[in-house]
N, C-alpha and C positions, 0 to 999 in steps of 0.2 A: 478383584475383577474391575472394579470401578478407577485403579490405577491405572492397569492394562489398559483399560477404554480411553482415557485419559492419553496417557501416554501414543496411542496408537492414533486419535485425533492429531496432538502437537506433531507428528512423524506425517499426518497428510498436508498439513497448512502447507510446507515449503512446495511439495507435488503441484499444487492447486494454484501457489503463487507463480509459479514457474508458465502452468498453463495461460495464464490470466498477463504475463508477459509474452509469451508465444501470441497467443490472440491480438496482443495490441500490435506487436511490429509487424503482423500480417495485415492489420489494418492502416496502419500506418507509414509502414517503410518500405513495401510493395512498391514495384517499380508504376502499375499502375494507377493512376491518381486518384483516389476515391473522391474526390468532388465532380472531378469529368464524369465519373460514373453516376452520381446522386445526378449529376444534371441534365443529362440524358448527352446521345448522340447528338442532335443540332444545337448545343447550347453554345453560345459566341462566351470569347472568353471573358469578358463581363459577366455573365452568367454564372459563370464557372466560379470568380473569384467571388463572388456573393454567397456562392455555397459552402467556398472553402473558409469566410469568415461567417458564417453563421452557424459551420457545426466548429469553430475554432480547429479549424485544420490550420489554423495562419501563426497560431501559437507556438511556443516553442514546443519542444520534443517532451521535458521533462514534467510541462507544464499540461499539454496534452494526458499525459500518462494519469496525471493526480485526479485529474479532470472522470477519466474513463475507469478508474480504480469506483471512484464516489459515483457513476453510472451503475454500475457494476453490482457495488454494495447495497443502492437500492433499486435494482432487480430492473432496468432502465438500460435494455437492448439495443435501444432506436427502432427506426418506423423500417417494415420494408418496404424496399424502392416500386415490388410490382405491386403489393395491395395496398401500400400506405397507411397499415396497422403496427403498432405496436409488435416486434417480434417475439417479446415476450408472451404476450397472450395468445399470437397464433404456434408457439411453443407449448403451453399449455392445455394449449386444447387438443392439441396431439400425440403430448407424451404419452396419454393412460395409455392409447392403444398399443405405441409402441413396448411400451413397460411389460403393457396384458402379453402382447405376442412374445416374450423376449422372458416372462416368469412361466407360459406355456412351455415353451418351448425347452428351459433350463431343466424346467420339471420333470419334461419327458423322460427328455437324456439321461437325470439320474436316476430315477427307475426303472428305466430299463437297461441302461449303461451299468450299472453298480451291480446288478444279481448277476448281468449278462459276465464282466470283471470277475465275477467272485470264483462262478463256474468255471468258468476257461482257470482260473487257478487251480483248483480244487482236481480237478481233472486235463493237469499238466501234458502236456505233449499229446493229448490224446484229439481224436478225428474233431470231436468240440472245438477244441483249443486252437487246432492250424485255421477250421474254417471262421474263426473270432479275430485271426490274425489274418484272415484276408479279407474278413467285412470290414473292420476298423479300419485298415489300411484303404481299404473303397470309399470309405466315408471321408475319410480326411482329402482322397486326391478327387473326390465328386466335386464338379464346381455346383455349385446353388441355382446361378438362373438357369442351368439347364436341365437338372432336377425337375425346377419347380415347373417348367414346362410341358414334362415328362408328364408328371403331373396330373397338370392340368389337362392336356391330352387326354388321358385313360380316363381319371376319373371323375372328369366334368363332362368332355364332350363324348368318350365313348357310351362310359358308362353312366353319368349323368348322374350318380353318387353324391358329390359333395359341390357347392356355388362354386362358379370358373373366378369370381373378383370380389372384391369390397367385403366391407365387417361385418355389413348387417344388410338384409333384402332389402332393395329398391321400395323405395313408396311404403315401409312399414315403419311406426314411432318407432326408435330402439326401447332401450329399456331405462327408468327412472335415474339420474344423471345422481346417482350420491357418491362412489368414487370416482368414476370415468372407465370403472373394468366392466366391460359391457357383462362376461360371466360373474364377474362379484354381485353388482347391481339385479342383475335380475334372480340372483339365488335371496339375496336383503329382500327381496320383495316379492318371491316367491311362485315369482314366474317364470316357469318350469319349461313353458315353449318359448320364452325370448331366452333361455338360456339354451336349447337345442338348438336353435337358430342362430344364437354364436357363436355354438361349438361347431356346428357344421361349418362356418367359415374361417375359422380359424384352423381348422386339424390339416388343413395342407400346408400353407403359409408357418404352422408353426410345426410343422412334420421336416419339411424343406429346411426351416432355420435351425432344427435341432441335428440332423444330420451328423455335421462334425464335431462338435459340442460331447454327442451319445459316443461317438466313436473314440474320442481323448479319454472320458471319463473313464469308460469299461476297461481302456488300457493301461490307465493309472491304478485304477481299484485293482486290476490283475497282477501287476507290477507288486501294489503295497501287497494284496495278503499274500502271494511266496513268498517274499519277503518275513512276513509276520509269521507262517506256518512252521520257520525255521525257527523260531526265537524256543528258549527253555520254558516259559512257563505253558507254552501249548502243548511242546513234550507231560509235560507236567499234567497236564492238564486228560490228555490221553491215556497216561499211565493210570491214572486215577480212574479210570472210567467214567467219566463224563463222555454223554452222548455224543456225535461226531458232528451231527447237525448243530447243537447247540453250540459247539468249541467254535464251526464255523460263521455262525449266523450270529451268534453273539461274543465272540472274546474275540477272534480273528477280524472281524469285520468291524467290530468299532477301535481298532488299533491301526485298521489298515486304511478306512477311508479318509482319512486325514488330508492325505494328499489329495485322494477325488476333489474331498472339500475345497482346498486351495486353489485346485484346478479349476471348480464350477466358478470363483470369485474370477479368475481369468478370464476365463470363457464369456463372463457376462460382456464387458467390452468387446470382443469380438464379436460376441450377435448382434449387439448395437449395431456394427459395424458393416456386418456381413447382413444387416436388414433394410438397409437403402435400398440393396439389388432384390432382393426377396417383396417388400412392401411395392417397389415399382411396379413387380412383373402381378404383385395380385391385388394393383389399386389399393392399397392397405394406407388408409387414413392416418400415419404415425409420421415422425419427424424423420425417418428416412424417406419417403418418399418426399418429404417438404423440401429435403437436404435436393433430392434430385433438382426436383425445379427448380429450386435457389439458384443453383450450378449452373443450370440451360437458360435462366433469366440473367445470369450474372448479380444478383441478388446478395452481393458479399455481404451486408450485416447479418444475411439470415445465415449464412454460410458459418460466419464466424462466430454467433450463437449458437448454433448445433454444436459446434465443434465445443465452445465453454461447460454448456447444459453436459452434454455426454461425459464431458471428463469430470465435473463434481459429481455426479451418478454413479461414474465408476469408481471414483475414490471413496464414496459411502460403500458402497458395496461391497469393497475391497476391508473397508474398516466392522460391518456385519459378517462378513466372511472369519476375519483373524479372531473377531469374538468369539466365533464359531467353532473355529478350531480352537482355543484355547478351555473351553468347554470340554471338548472332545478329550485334550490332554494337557490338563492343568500344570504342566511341567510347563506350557509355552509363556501361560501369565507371568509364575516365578521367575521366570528368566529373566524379564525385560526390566 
């Protein structure tokens, strides 16, 4: 296993390199001048060439690169242009949330996406099965912010149910800051109402981001156990009289989610993704909504740091995932 892991690191470096060149020449070789941008609109061009040699934009191209590599390596974003902080650190301070809502939300989906998958197998073609094949199908063509809107409608302003915005009530401390999961932290410390108080503002927001996520999964998990229900040792396994629950819920089901699994490693980049528009519409303190403002500020270092941050995220995630599976079916380690 420790080979496998090994090997499946050396397989993300080039991924990661490749991002880490995409980031530069969008910093770099963009038609618009990133020092005209650092130096605001009225800056005379005097102005402008001061800022283009003092972040060495005057340098050469390859010389640049070496420069922004050893940035890079030690964890050295640059400042952004609106709040003149470090982007690293205001990166930091907003991943947990995005991470909390984005491990809410994967969670859902496969709990309830993978039994929802299993059933709709188990009971093929039957009135279950067609009506699994038109929620999944609803789920994937639902766009999000209008969902989330939906939403917020019913069950903030009609029915007053769950907060209409933000992670945590207005004017209350959150809870004791030791990983940045507001529900992790307040369960370490045993505060049992800052953790209702996050769950209730989290369960739309992360209801909304799980959406299409719940609907791939169930149709992958459906997909793998037909699939598996045909193989000989489940014949086998039937013949023998072994109970019909157990063949499914344990021999069928850990042979068939494999795929789910690979699927949820996918998925995780997408709700990054698909959480700019989600975290905007419900004020959700994460680096999609930082992503927005960068955008409508023209804020490109912050822009081109989200973009870095999310792709090493998804590449670890990716390499947790493959572990995962190869767990699951120790034939994937041998292979490689």
């Amino acid at each position: 296993m420790t080979r496998f892991i090994l090997g499946r690191l050396l397989l993300a470096l080039p991924a990661l390199f490749g991002l880490l060149v995409l980031t530069f020449i969008m910093l770099r070789v963009l038609p618009n001048d990133p020092s005209a941008a650092l130096a605001g609109e009225n800056a005379t061009t005097e102005q402008i060439a001061a800022v283009r040699k003092a972040y060495g934009f005057d340098e050469p191209l390859w010389k640049q690169f070496v420069i922004y590599v050893g940035q890079v390596a030690r964890a050295d974003l640059g400042n952004s242009i609106i709040s003149n902080r470090p982007v690293a650190s205001d990166i930091a301070w907003r991943l947990p949330a995005t991470i909390e809502l984005t491990f809410v939300s994967l969670l859902f989906a496969a709990i309830v996406g993978i039994p929802l998958g299993t059933m709709a197998a188990v009971w093929h073609n039957s009135p279950f099965d067609h009506a699994m094949r038109i929620i999944t199908v609803g789920g994937l063509a639902i766009a999000s912010f209008w969902f989330a809107i939906i939403l917020q409608i019913v069950f903030s302003m009609d029915l007053g149910w769950l907060p209409l915005r933000s992670r945590y009530p207005d004017g209350v401390p959150p809870p004791t800051d030791i990983t940045g999961l507001y529900l992790v932290d307040s369960l370490l410390t045993l505060r049992f109402d800052q953790f209702w108080a996050s769950f209730k503002h989290i369960v739309m927001p992360a209801f909304t981001l799980s959406l299409g996520g719940l609907a791939s999964i169930a149709r992958f998990t459906r997909a793998g156990v037909l699939e598996t229900m045909q193989k000989d040792f489940v014949h086998y396994a039937e013949a023998a009289g072994y109970a019909r629950k157990r063949i499914i819920w344990v021999y069928v089901l850990r042979n068939s989610v494999v795929a789910a699994t690979t699927q949820i490693g996918l998925l995780f980049g997408a709700l990054i993704s698909s959480a700019v528009a989600v975290e905007a519409i419900f004020d959700w303190p994460g680096v999609g909504s930082y992503a927005v403002s960068a955008i409508l500020t023209s804020d490109y270092k912050a822009v081109l740091a989200v973009t870095l941050v999310v792709g090493v995220i998804y590449a670890i995630v990716n390499i947790i995932v493959d572990v995962v599976h190869a767990m699951l079916d120790p034939r994937v380690a041998e292979n490689l």
